[in-house]
C-alpha positions as CSV (number, residue, x, y, z in Angstrom):
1,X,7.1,-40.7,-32.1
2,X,8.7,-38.1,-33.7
3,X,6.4,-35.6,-34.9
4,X,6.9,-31.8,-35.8
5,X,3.7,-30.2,-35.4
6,X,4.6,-27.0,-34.1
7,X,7.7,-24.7,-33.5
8,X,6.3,-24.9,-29.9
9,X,6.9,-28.5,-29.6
10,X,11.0,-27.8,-30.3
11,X,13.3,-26.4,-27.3
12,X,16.2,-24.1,-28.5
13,X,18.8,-26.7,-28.4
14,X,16.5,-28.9,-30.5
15,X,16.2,-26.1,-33.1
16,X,19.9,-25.8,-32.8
17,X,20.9,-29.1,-33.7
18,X,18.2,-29.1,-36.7
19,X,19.9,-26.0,-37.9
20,X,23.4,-27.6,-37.4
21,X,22.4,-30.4,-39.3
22,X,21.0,-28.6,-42.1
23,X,24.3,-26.6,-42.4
24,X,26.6,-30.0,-42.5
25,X,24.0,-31.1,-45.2
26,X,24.3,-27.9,-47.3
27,X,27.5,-28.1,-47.1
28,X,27.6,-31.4,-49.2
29,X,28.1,-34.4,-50.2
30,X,25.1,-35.4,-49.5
31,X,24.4,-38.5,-47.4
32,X,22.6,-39.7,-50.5
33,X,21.6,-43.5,-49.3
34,X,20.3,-42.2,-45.6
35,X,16.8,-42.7,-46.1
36,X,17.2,-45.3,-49.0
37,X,14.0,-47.9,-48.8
38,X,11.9,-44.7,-46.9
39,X,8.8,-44.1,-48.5
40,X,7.1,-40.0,-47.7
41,X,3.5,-39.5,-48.3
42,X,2.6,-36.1,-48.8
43,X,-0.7,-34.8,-48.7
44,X,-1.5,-31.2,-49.7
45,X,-4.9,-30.4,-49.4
46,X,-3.6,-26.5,-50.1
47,X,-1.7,-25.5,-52.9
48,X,1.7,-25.4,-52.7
49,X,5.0,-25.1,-55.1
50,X,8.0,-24.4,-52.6
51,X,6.9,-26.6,-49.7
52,X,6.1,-29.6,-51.7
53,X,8.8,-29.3,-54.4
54,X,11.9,-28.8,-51.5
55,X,10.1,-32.0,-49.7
56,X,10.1,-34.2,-52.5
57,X,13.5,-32.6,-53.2
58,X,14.9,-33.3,-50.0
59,X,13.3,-36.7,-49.7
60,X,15.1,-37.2,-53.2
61,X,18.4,-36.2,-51.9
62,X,18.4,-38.7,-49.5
63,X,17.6,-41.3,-51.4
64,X,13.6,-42.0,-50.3
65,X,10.8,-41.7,-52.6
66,X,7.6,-39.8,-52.6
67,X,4.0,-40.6,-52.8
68,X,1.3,-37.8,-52.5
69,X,-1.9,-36.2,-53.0
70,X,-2.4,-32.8,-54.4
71,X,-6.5,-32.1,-53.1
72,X,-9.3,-33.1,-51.5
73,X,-11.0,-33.7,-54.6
74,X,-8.0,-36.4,-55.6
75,X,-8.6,-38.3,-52.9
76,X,-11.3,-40.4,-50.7
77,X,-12.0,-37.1,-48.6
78,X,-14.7,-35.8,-51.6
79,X,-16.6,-39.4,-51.2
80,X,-17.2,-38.0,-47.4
81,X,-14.4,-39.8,-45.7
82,X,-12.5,-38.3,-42.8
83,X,-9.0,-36.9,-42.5
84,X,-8.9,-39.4,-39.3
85,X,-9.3,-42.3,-41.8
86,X,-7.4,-41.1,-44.4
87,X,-4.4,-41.0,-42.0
88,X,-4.6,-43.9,-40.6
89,X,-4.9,-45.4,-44.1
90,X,-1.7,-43.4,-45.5
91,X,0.2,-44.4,-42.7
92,X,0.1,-48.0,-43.7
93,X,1.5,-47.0,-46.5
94,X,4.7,-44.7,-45.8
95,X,7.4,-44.1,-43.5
96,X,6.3,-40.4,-42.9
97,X,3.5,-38.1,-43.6
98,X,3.7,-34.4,-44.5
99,X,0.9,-33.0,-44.1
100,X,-0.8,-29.5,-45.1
101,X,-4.4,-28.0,-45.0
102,X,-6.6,-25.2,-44.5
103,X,-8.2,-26.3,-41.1
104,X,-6.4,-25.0,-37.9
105,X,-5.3,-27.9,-36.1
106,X,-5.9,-30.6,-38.7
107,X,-1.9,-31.5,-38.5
108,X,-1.7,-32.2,-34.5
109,X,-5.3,-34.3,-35.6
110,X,-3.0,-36.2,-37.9
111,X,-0.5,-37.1,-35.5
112,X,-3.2,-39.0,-33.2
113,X,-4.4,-41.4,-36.2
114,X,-1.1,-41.7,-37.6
115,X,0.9,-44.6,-37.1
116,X,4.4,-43.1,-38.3
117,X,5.8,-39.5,-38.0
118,X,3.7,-37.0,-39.4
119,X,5.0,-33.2,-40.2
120,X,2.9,-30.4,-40.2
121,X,3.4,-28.1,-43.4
122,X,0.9,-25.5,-42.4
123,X,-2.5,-25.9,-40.9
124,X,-4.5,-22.8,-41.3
125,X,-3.6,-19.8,-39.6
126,X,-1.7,-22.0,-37.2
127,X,1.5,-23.4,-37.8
128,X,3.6,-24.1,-40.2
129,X,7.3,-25.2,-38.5
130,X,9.3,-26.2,-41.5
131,X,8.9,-22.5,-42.9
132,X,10.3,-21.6,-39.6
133,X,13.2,-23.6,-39.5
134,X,14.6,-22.3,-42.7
135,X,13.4,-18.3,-41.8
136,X,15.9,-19.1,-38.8
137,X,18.4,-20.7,-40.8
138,X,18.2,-18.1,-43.5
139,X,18.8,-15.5,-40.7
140,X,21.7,-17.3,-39.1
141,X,23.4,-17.2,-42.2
142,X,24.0,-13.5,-42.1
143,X,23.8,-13.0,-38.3
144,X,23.4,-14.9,-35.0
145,X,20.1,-15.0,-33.8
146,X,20.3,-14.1,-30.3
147,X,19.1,-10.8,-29.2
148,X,18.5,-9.4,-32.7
149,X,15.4,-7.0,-33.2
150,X,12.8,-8.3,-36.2
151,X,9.9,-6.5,-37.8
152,X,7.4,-8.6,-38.9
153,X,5.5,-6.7,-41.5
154,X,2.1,-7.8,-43.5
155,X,-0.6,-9.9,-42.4
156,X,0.1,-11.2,-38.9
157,X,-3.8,-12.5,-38.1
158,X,-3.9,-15.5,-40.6
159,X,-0.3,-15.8,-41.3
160,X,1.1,-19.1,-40.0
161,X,4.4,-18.4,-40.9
162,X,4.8,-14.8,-38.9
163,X,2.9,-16.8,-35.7
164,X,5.8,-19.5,-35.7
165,X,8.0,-17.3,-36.2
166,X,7.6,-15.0,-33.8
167,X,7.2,-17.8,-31.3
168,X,10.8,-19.3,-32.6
169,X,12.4,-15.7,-31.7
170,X,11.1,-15.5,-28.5
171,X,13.3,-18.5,-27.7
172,X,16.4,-16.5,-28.8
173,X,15.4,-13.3,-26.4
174,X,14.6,-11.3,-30.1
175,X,12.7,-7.6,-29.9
176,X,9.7,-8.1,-32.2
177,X,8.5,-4.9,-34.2
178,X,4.8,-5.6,-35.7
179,X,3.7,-3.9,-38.0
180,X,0.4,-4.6,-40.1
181,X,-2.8,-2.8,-41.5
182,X,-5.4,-2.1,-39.2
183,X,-7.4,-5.3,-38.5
184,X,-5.0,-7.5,-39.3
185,X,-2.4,-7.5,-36.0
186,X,-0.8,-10.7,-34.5
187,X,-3.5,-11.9,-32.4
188,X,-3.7,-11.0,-29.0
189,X,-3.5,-14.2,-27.2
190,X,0.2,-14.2,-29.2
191,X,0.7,-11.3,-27.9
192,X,0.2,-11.9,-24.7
193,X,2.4,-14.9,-24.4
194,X,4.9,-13.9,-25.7
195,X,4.9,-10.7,-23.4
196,X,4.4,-13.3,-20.7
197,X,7.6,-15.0,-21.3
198,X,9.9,-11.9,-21.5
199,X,9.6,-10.9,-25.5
200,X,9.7,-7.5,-26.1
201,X,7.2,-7.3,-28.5
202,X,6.3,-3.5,-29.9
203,X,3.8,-2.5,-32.1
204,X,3.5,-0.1,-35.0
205,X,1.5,1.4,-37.8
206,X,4.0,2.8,-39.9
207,X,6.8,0.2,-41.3
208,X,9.0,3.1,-42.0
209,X,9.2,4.8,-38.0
210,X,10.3,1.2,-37.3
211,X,13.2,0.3,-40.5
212,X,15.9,2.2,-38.4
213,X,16.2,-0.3,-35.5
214,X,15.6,-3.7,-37.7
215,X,18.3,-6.5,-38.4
216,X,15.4,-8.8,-39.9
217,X,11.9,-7.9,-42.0
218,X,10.1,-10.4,-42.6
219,X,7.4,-9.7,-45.2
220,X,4.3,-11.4,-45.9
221,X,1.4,-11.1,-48.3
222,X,-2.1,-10.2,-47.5
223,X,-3.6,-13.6,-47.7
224,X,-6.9,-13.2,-49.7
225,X,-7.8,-17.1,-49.3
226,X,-7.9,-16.4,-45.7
227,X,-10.7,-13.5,-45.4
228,X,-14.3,-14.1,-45.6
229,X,-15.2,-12.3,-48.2
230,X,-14.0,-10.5,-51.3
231,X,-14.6,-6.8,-49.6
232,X,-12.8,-7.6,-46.4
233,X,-9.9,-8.3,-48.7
234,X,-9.7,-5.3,-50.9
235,X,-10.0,-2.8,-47.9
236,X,-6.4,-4.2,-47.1
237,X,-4.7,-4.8,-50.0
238,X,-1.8,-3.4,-51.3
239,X,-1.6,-0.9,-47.9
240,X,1.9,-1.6,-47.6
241,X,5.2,-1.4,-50.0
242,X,9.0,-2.2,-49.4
243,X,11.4,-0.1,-52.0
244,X,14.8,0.4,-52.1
245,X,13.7,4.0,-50.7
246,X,12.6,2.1,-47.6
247,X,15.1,0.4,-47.3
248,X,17.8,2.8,-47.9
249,X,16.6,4.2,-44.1
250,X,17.7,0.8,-42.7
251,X,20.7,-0.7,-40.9
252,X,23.6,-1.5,-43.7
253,X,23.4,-5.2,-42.5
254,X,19.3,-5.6,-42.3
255,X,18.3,-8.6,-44.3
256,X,14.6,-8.8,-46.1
257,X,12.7,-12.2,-46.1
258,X,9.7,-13.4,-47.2
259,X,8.0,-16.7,-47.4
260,X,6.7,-16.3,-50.9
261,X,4.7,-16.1,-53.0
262,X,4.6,-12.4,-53.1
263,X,2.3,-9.8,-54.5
264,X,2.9,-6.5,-55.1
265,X,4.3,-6.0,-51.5
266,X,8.1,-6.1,-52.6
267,X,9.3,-3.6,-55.6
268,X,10.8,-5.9,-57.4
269,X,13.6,-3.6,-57.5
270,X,14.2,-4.9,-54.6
271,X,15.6,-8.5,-56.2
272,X,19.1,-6.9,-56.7
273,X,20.1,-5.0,-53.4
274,X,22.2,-7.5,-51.0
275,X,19.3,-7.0,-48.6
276,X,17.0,-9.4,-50.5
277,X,16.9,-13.1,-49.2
278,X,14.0,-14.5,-50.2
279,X,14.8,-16.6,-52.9
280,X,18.1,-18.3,-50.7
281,X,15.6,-18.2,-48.4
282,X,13.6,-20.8,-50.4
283,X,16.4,-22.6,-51.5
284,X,17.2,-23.0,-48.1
285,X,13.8,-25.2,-47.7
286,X,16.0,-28.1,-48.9
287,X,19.0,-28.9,-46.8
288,X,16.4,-27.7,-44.0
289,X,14.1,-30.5,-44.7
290,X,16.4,-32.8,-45.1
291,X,17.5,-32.1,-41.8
292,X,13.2,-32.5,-40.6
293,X,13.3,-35.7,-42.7
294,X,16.1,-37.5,-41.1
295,X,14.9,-36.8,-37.8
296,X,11.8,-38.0,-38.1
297,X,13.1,-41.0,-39.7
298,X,16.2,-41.8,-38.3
């Protein structure tokens, strides 16, 4: 069965092909009938507005229909039942499940119970592969993504998106920069394996010692839904800033993403230098997913 789970559980050439797809579709018309009939269940059991909405766009687009949950307290989960049952339940009912919640782990769960294609839309600090696919395709738009060098900047202990990512890079023999207050560094283990497999990964305190060498920085926000308590949070927050004054010290071609939502971590001066690609990098979620959608259901 075709499920997406993780970044890890796509080769390069599979990634490639996704990608390739998603350009044709952006490209347009757009093969509106394709999944005419196809029913997509998505369950959020997070909150979500650019995930969800560029599903049910996508699903839309290709001519399927959408059926969904938007908590735990909507559903048959606050009478006590589990996510096993509610899965295998759901799956009766749809052609595919997208899937997102707060326990690491809960998506590659899902796929065991499931009885049709289920797509993993973030899970925790763990994954979150359809953010990935459209970081990469965002990239790709400006440059190619083989041997390019990336700073991934912000909270890289719970952030799902910045641990897919950097494992989707590795594939493409990218240096990693990380940079990220103190206490919140891409875990070890991540580290590790990525070393392990030939990444040049280096580390740094200071985003601006590492802005020279960048083609890519990916931003992300401190994630105060993540940490265990209020005080944890606020010893963090707002320790890191990209301006046009930053940026100004950067390659002419460097590109800025960000998963969004933001904070206060990008000057919103920011919105109108050519380096800003956060908002086509949302846009992006759609012929992306699309792309997810149709292979999943073919």
């Amino acid at each position: 069965m075709n499920h997406i789970i993780s970044i890890r559980d796509l080769d390069r050439p599979s990634i490639d092909k996704l990608l390739d797809q998603a350009a044709k579709l952006d490209a347009g018309p757009h093969p509106g009938k394709a999944l005419s009939g196809k029913i997509l269940a998505l369950l959020f059991f997070e909150p979500s507005t650019r995930t969800r909405m560029s599903f049910e766009a996508a699903m839309a687009r290709l001519g399927g229909c959408s059926i969904g949950l938007d908590s735990v307290e909507a559903s048959s989960m606050s009478k006590g039942e589990t996510l096993a049952d509610t899965i295998r339940v759901v799956s009766g009912y749809a052609d595919a499940i997208v899937l997102r919640h707060p326990k690491e782990g809960a998506a590659r769960l899902a796929s065991e119970f499931s009885a049709v294609p289920v797509i993993n839309a973030g899970d925790g600090a763990g994954q979150h592969p359809s953010q990935t696919l459209l970081d990469l395709y965002t990239i790709r738009q400006s440059m190619p993504l083989s041997g390019i060098s990336v700073g991934l900047l912000g909270d890289l202990r719970y952030g799902r998106t910045a641990h897919s990512l950097a494992y989707a890079l590795s594939l493409y023999g990218a240096t990693l920069h990380i940079i990220s207050p103190k206490g919140l560094e891409l875990p070890g283990s991540i580290v590790d394996e990525l070393r392990r497999g030939g990444t040049d990964v280096r580390e740094h305190a200071d985003v601006s010692r590492a802005i020279p060498d960048l083609d890519v920085l990916y931003v992300t926000r401190i994630q105060r839904e993540r940490f265990p308590d209020s005080s944890s949070y606020f010893q963090v927050a707002s320790s890191y800033r990209v301006t046009p004054e930053l940026l100004a010290r950067g390659k002419e071609r460097l590109v800025v993403l960000h998963p969004l939502p933001r904070l206060d971590e990008i000057d919103p001066r920011v919105d109108r230098l050519p380096q800003a690609r956060y908002f086509d990098q949302s846009r992006n979620g759609i012929p992306v997913r699309m792309a997810m959608l149709l292979k999943v259901m073919p």
